[in-house]
C-alpha positions in Angstrom: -94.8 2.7 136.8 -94.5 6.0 135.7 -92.5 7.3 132.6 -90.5 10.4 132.4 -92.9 13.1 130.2 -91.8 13.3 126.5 -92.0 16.8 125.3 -92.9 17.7 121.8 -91.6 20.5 119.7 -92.8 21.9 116.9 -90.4 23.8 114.2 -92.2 27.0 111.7 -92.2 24.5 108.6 -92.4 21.3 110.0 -94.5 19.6 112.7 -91.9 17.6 114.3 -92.3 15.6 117.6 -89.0 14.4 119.3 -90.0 12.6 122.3 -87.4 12.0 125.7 -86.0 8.5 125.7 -88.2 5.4 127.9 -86.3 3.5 130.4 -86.4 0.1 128.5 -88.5 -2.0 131.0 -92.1 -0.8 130.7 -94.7 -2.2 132.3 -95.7 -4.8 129.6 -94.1 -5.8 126.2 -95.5 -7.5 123.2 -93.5 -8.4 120.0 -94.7 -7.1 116.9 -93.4 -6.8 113.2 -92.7 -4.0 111.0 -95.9 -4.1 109.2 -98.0 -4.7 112.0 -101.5 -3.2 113.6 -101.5 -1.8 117.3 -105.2 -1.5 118.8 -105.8 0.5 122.0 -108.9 1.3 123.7 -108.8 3.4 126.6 -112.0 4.3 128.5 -110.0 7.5 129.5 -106.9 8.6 129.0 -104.3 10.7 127.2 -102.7 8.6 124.2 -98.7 9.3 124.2 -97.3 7.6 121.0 -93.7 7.5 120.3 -92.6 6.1 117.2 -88.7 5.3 118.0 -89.5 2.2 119.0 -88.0 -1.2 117.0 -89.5 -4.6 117.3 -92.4 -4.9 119.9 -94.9 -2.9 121.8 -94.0 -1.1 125.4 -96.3 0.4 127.2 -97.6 1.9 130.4 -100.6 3.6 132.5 -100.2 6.0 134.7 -102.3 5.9 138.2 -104.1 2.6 139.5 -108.0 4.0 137.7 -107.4 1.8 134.6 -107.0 -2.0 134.4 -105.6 -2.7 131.4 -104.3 -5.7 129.7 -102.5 -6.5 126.3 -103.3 -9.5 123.6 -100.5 -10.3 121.3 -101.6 -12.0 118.4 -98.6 -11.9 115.6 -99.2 -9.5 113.6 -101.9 -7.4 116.1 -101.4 -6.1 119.3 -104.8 -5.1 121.4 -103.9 -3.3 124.6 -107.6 -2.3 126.3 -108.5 -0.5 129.6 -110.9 -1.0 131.9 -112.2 1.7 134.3 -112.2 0.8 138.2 -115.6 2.4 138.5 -116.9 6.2 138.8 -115.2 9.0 136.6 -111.6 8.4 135.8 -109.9 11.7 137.8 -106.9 13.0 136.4 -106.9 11.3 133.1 -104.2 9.1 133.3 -101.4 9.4 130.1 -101.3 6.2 128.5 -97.5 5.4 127.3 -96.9 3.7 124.0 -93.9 3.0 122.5 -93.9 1.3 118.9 -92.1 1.2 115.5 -93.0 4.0 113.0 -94.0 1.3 110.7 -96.6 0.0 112.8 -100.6 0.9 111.3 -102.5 2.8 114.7 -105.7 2.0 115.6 -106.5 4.2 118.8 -109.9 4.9 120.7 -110.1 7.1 124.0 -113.4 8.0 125.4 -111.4 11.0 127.1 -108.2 12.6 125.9 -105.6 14.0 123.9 -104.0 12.2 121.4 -100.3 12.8 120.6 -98.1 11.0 117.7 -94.7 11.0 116.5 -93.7 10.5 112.9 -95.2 7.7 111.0 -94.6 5.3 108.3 -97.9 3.7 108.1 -101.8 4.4 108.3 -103.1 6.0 111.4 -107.0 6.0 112.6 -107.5 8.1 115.9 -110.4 8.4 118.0 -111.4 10.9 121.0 -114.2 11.4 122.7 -112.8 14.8 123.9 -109.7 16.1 123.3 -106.7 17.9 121.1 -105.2 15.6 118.9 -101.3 16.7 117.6 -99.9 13.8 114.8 -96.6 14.5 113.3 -95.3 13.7 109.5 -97.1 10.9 108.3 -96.4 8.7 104.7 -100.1 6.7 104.9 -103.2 7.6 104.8 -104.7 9.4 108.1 -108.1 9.5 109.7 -108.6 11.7 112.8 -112.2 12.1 114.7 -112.4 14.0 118.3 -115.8 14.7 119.7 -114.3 18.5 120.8 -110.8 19.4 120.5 -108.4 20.8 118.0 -106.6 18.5 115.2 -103.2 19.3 114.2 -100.8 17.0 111.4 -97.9 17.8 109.8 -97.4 17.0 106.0 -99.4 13.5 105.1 -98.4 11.3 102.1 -101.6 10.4 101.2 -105.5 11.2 102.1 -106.7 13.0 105.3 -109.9 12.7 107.0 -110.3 15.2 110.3 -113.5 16.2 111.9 -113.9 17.7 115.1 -117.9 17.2 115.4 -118.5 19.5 118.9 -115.8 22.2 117.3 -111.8 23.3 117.2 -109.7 24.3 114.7 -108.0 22.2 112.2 -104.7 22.6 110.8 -103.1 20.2 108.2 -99.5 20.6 106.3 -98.6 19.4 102.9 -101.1 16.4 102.0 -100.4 14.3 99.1 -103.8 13.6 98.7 -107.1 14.0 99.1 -108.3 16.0 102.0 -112.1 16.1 103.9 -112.3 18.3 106.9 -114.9 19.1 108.7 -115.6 20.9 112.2 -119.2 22.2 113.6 -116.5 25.4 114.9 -113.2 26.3 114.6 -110.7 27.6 111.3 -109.5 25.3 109.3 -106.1 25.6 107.6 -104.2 23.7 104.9 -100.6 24.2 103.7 -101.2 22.2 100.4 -103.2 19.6 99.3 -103.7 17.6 95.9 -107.3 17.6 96.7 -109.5 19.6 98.8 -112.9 17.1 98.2 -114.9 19.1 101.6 -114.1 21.3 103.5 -117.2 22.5 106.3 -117.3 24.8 109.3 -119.9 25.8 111.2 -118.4 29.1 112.1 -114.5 29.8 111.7 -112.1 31.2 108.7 -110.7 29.4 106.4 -106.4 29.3 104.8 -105.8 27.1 102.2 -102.2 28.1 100.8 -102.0 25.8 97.8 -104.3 23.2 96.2 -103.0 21.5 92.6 -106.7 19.9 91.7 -110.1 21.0 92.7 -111.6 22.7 95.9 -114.8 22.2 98.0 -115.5 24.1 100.9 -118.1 26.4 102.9 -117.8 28.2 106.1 -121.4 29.4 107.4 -119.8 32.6 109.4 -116.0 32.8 108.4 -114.2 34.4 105.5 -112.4 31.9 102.5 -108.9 32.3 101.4 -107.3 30.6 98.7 -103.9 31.5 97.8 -104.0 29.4 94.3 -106.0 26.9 93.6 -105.0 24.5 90.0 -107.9 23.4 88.9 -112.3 23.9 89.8 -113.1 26.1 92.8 -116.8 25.9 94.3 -116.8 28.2 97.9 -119.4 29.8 99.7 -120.0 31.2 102.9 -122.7 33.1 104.6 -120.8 35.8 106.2 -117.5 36.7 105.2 -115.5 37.4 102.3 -114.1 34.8 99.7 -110.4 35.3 98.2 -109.3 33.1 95.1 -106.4 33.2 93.0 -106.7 30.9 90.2 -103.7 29.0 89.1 -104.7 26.2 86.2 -102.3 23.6 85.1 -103.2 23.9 81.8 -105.1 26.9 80.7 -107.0 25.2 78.3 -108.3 22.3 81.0 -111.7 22.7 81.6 -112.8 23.4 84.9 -115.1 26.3 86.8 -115.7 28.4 89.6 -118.6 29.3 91.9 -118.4 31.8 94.9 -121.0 32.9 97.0 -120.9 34.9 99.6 -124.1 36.4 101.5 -122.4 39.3 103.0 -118.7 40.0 102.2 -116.7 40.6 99.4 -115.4 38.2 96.8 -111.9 38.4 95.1 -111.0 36.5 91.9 -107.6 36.5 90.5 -107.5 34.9 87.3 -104.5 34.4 84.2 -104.6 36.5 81.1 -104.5 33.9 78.9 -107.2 31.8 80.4 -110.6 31.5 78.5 -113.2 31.7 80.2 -117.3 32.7 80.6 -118.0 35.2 83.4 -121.1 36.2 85.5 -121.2 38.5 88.7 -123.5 39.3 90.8 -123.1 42.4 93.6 -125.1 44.9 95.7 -125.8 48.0 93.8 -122.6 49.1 91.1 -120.1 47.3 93.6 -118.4 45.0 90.5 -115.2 46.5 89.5 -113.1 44.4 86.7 -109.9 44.7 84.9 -111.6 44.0 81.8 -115.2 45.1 80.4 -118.0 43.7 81.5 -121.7 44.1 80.4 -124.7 45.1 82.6 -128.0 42.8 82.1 -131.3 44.0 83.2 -132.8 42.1 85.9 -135.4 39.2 84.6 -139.2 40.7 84.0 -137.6 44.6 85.5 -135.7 47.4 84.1 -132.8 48.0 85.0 -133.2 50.2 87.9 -136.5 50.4 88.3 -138.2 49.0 91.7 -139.1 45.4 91.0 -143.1 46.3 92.6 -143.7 48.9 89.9 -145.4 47.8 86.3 -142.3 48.8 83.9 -145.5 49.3 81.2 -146.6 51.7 83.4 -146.9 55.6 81.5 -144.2 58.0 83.5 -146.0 61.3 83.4 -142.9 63.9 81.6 -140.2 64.8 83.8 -140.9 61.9 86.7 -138.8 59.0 86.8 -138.0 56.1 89.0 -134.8 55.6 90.5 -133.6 53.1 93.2 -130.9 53.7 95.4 -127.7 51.9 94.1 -127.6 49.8 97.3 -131.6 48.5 97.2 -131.0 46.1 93.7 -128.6 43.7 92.7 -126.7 44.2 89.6 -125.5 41.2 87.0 -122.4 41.7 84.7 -121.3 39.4 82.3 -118.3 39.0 80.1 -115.8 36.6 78.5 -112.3 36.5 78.2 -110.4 35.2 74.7 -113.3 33.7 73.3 -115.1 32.4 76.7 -115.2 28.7 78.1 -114.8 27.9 81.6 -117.9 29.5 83.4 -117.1 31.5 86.5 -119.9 32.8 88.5 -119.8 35.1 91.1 -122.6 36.6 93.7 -122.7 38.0 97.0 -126.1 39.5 98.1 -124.2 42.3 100.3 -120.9 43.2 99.2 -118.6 44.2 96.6 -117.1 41.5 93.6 -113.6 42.2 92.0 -111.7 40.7 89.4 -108.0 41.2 88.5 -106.0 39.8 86.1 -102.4 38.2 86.2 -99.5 37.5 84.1 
């Protein structure tokens, strides 16, 4: 039997999916309670979950390529698919229609995976495909072998990784958030935690984090809007942008950036205390407070690195490198010194500014 398309929409703040109403005799029906676990496996097909439903399980295949059958044990309901034989062409849409406050375990070898609003813990798996979850108040774990992942606000951990590449796009999490993609950006409204954050080539946005952040990009630049507490970023082309925002200025925590070509930005609070080291191309390290030039290790400062610096320089010869040939280190504190901040990019420029 076939079931009218639900449409999802999607407001600027808020990923919202409203889906159109299900005529109320599906093909097959299980009973399950509030607290519940629904299991699907699907050798192929595109996952449709709405989340309006009340007591019990309704669901539907599209096409006649997938036998599937349902086991209703209680509390669990396993619905699993079975191809006929050959590739499954068109990937049939798999209709499921459950209570919000069901937990969702879902596998698909093949296809997207949409999700309304929900009330308890999802785990998604695709083999190949987008993946588009609504608000949810559990925890979350979303894996696709290549697709993009997209969730609205979580109330608790999140866990998305798109291994083959796309981009991945989170709202408010109340938790701790892991991302990870071999390509693709990766953006973050807030989070409590940002514990790793990895792409293999692709920018990344992360508007607000209260505690600390991990993340690299190996081609991409880094923006932070503010970050609350330690800050460790690096990326191997592209620039890094941080504005630091402790919860308490006197909390210890640090900061490492590391770019190898691009520009690093650090914003930090004029009351904070802190230990400061950067490291730039040539003179390129520009500060709103003084900072103090160290010679490189076993060199003079500006002196070619292959030349003996005990070496006698007949009168009126001297040795100077081109401000773009050497790196330069500058250190510094600010009121008194404590939380160390290090900063380097190999080719580039470092700045630091300072906020009230």
């Amino acid at each position: 039997m076939r079931i009218a398309n639900k449409i999802p929409k999607a407001s600027t703040s808020v990923l919202v999916l409203i889906f159109c109403l299900i005529p109320p005799a599906l093909y097959a029906r299980c009973p399950i309670p509030a607290n519940g676990t629904l299991e699907v496996v699907a050798p192929a097909g595109n996952l449709i979950i709405d989340t309006s439903g009340t007591d019990g399980v309704d669901w539907d295949v599209t096409g006649n390529q997938i036998s599937a059958k349902q086991s209703c044990n209680g509390s669990v309901v396993h619905i699993e698919g079975t191809a006929s034989g050959g590739a499954v062409r068109p990937i049939p849409d798999w209709h499921i229609k459950v209570p919000r406050t069901v937990i969702l375990d879902l596998v698909t070898h093949a296809g997207s995976i949409t999700i309304g609003n929900s009330d308890s813990k999802i785990n998604a798996r695709t083999g190949g495909g987008d993946v588009l979850v609504g608000n949810v108040n559990g925890e979350m774990s979303i894996m696709s072998r290549a697709g993009n992942i997209r969730a609205g606000d979580i109330g608790s951990n999140a866990d998305i990784r798109s291994s083959e590449g796309g981009n991945l796009v989170l709202g408010n999490v109340k938790g701790e958030v892991t991302a990870w993609t071999l390509a693709g950006d990766i953006t973050i409204s807030s989070a409590q935690k940002v514990a790793s954050a990895i792409t293999g080539g692709g920018n990344m946005l992360i508007s607000r984090v209260f505690g600390s952040f991990k993340g690299k990009s190996d081609a991409g630049s880094i923006r932070i809007l503010e970050a609350g507490s330690s800050v460790e970023a690096t990326t191997g082309s592209g620039s890094i942008y941080l504005k630091l925002v402790p919860n308490r200025q006197s909390g210890e925590l640090h900061v490492n950036l590391e770019a190898g070509t691009g520009d690093i930005q650090l914003w930090l609070p004029t009351g904070m205390k802190a230990d400061i080291q950067a490291t730039a191309q040539g003179s390129q390290i520009h500060s709103d407070f003084p900072l103090v030039a160290q010679a490189p290790r076993g060199s003079i400062r500006g002196l070619p690195s292959n030349i003996d610096p005990g070496i006698k320089v007949p009168p009126g010869m001297t040795f100077a490198a081109p401000p773009s040939s050497f790196q330069t280190t500058e250190t510094g504190q600010r009121n008194g010194g404590g939380n160390p901040i290090h900063l380097r990019t190999t080719v580039g420029k470092v700045e630091i500014k300072l906020f009230n």
